[in-house]
N, C-alpha and C positions, 0 to 999 in steps of 0.2 A: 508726735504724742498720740498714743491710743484713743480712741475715741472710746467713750464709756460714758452711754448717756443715763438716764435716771428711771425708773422702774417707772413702766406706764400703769400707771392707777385707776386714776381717770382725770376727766377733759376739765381745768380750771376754764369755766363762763363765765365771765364777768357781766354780759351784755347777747341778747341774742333775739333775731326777729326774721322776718323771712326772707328778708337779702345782704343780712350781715353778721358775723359772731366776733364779738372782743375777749381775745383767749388772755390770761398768763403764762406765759412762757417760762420754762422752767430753767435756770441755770442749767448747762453743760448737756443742753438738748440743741441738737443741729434745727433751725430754719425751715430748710429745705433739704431733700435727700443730697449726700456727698458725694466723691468717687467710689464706688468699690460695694459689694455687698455688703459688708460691716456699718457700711454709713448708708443704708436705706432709713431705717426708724429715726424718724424727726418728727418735728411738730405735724406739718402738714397732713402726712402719710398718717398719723393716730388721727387728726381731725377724719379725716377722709373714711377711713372705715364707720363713721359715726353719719360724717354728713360728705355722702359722694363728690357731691360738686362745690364743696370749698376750693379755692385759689388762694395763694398769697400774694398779697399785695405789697407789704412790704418786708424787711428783717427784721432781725436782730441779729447779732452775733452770737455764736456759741453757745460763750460762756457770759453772755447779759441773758437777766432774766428780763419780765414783766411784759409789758402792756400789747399786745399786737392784732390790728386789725383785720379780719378773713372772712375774704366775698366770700359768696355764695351765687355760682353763677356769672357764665364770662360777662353779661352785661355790668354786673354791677364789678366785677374785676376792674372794666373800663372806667367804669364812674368813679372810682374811688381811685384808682390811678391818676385822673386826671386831678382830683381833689390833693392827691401830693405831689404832682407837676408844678402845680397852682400855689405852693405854700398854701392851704387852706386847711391843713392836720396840722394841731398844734401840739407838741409832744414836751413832756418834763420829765426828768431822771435823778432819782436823787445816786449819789458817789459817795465812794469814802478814799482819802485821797493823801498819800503820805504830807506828811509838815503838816507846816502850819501854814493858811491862808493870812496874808497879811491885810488884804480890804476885803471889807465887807460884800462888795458885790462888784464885778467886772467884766468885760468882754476880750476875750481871742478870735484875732481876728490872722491868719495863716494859711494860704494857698499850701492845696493837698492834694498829690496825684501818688499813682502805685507805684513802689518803690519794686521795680520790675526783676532784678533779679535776686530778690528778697521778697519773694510773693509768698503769702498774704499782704505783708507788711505797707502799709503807705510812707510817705518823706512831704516834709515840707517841700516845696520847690517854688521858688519865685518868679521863675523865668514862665514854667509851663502847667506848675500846679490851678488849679481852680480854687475860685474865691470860696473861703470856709469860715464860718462864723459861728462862735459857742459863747452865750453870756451864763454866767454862774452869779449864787447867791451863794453865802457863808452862811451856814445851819447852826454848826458847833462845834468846837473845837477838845479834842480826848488828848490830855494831857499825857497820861499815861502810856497810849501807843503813839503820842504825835500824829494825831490823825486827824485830818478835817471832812466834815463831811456839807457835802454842798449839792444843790439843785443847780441843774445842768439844764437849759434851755439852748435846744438846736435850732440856731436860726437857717441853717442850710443843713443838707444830712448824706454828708459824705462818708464813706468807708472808714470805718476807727476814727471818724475824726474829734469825737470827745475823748478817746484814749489819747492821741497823738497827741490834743491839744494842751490835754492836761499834761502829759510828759514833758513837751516843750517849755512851760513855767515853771518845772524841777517840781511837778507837783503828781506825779503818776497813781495812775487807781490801783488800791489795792489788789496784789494777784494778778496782776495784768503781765502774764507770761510773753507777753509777747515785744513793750514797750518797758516795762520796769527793771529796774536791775534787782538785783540776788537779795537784797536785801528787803526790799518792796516785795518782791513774790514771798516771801517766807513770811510775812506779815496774816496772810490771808489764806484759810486752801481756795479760795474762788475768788473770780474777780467780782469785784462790790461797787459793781453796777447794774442798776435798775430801773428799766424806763415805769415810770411811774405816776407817768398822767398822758390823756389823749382827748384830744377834745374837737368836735367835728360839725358840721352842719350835716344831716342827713340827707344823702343827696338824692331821694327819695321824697321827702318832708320837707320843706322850708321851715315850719315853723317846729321843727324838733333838732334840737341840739344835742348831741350825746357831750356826756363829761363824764368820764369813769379815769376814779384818781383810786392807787394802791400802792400801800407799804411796802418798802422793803422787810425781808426777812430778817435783815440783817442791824 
């Protein structure tokens, strides 16, 4: 698939101080730089011409927009790194997700490793995959596309593992070219996922808490 990321405008700040900025990230904007000249322009590399000594700290994929955290400076790289070693980031995503949800709120719980010669891709694996854990909440439910859309809380934060997981309960995200079938992908031109809350102690400040929550577009 071509890459063809989104016209750089300017830099969405949600949050910014002088050892850390909380971007939104935009749908169908790379992370990090990719292979090849065509895949330099990503998030990072537009931060960086703005604020030289940005780092990323952690992802998003692709074609997920929303919420992502960016040191400023290797030390605080460290510090917040250790702060998602620690589970100590607590992150929320709202989906929209073919069918219908049948309860109101529930956990997948699904060891997930790289499905190696299907790279990007992850697989369930029981034997050697790692423990993976996603609870969701039931939002609402659109009659009209059979579509449900639910809050995605990542108790551990493994590679695709809210897309995989929702696949695996016949419940796939919207546009999710990668896990849905023919009929899911034609639902959506993007996939319609959105981290959409981050919540932290500042590990700078003990007595300052950041919580920065944001809509999806969608």
């Amino acid at each position: 698939m071509k890459y063809n990321p989104p016209p750089h405008t300017s830099l969405d700040i949600l949050y910014e101080d002088e050892f850390l900025l909380i971007v939104n990230k935009p749908g169908g904007l790379l992370s990090v730089p990719g292979r090849g000249a065509e895949k330099q322009d990503c998030l990072i590399t537009r931060i960086q011409k703005k604020y030289p000594s940005a780092l990323i700290v952690h992802r998003l994929d692709m074609s997920t927009s929303g919420l992502m955290i960016i040191a400023l400076g290797k030390e605080m790289e460290r510090e917040l790194s250790i702060l998602f070693q620690n589970r100590k980031v607590n992150k929320k995503y709202i989906a929209v997700v073919d069918g219908k949800i049948k309860d109101k709120c529930g956990e997948i719980n699904l060891p997930l490793m790289t499905d190696w010669p299907n790279r990007p891709k992850q697989k369930i694996d029981f034997e050697s995959g790692k423990t993976s854990k996603t609870c969701y909440v039931l939002l609402s439910y659109d009659e009209n596309n059979d579509s449900s859309r639910l809050e995605l809380i990542p108790i551990t934060g493994r590679t695709h593992q809210l897309r995989i997981h929702l696949q695996s309960i016949n419940h796939a995200i919207l546009g999710d070219e990668l896990y849905a079938d023919d009929d899911v992908i034609k639902k959506s031109e993007r996939l319609l996922l959105h981290a959409s809350r981050i919540s932290f102690q500042h590990p700078r400040n003990d007595e300052k808490h950041i919580d920065i929550q944001l809509a999806p577009c969608f």
